[in-house]
N, C-alpha and C positions, 0 to 999 in steps of 0.2 A: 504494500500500500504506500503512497506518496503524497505527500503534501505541497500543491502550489503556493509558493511565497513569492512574487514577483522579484528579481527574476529568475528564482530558483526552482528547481525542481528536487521539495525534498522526501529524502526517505522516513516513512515513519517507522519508527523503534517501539520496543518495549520498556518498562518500567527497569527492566535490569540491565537491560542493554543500554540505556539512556544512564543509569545511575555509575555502569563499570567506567564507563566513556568519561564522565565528571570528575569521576574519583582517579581516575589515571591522570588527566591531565590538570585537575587543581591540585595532587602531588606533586606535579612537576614544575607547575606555575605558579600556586597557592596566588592567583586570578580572586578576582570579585567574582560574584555571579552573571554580572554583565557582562564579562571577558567569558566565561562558561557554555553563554550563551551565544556569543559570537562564534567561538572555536566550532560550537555544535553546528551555528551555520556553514562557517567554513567548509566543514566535513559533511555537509549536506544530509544531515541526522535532524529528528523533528519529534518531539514529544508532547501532547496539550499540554501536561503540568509541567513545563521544564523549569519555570522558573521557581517555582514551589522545590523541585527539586536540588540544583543549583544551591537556594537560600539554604538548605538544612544542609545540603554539603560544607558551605565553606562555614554556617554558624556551628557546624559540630568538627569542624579541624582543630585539633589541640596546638598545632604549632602558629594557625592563623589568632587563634587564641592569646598563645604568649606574647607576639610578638604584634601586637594590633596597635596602630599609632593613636595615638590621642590626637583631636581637633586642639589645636594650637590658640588659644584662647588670652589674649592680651590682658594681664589684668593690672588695674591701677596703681603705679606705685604710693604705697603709704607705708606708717611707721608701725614697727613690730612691735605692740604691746609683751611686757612683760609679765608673765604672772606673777600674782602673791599669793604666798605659801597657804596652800589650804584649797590652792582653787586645784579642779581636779582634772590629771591627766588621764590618759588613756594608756596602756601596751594593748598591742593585738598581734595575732601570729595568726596566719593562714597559711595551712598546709598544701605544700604546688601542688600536687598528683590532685586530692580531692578537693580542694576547694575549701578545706572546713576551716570555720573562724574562731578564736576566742580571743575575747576582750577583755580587759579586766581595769576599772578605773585603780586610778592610783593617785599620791596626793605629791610625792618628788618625783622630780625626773631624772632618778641618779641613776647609775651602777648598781646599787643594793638595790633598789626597786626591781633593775631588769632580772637579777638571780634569784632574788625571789620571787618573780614570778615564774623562769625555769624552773625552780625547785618545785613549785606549786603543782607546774605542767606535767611534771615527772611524776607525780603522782598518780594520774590518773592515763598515762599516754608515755609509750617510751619516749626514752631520751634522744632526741634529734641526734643525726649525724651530720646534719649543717645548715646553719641557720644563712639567711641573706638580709641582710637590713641597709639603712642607709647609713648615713656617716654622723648621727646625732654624740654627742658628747658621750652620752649612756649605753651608748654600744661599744665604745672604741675606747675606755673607758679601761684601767688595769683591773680590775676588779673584776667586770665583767669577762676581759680575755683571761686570767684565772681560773674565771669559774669552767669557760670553754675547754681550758687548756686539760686543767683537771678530769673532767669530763669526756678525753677528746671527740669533741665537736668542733666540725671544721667552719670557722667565720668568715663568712664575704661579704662585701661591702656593696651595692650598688654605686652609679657614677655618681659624681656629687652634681648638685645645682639641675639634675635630672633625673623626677622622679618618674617618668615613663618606662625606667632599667629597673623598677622595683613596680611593674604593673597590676600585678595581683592584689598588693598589699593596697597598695590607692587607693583600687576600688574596694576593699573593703571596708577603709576609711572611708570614702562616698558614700558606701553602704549607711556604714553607723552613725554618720550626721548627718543623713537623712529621716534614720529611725528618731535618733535621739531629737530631733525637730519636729517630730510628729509629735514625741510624747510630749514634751514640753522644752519650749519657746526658750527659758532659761539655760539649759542644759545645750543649746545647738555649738555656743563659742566654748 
């Protein structure tokens, strides 16, 4: 069976033959859907739902996943308040393979804050064999590399001044001052 597309003459496929096709070459391109859907023309293949398919291809690649650029978003420069002691921080860890988060408010942003909350984690979840954070005081921090060292768990840094090399964790900060804005208003800064 064929499908007229002016000025093609295309072949219609099956739901598997159309999905193998996508998945070989957003392997090899890791393409939008739109590029997916072009290659398909190219090679004169035709599916109704292609672009339904395509869309689930490239949102269920784990490598399109990791490595997905952030919209570049100009923001104002202004002055970095400092906190006073009491107001309260956050750690979070989210595990790369699955996704899973945990938060834990905290009231310093030291060294000792970040080992105790390893030691916490270790409670209930083995102990990491390598953590990745960014380059904040309380990571990089003797205390903390101590506690690594001790433990051996291997530390990596993300780039500095670029929190796009640490993309998991963002969004899961995205995530929780989104939640935390729902619940209340005070709690978002």
């Amino acid at each position: 069976m064929y499908f007229i597309s002016q000025p093609h003459l295309l072949k219609v496929v099956s739901i598997a033959e159309f999905t193998k096709f996508c998945l070989e070459k957003h392997h090899k391109y890791h393409g939008s859907p739109k590029v997916l859907l072009e290659l398909a023309a190219e090679n004169k293949i035709f599916y109704l739902q292609a672009k339904a398919v395509a869309a689930i291809i490239v949102k269920n690649c784990k490598h399109c996943d990791l490595f997905t650029r952030f919209k570049q978003i100009a923001a104002p420069l202004q002055q970095i308040k400092t906190p006073s002691i009491g107001q309260v921080w956050h750690i979070d860890l989210a595990r790369f393979y699955i996704g899973y988060c945990v938060a834990f408010p905290v009231v310093y942003q030291n060294s000792e804050t970040v080992v105790s909350f390893l030691v916490n984690l270790t409670r209930y979840y083995p102990c990491p064999n390598e953590i990745v954070s960014d380059n904040g005081t309380s990571f990089i921090a003797e205390g903390t590399q101590e506690f690594a060292k001790a433990f051996n768990i291997k530390w990596h840094y993300s780039s500095k001044y670029y929190p796009q090399a640490n993309s998991r964790v963002e969004r899961v900060n995205g995530l929780i001052k989104k939640v935390l804005k729902s619940v209340d208003q005070t709690m978002a800064n």
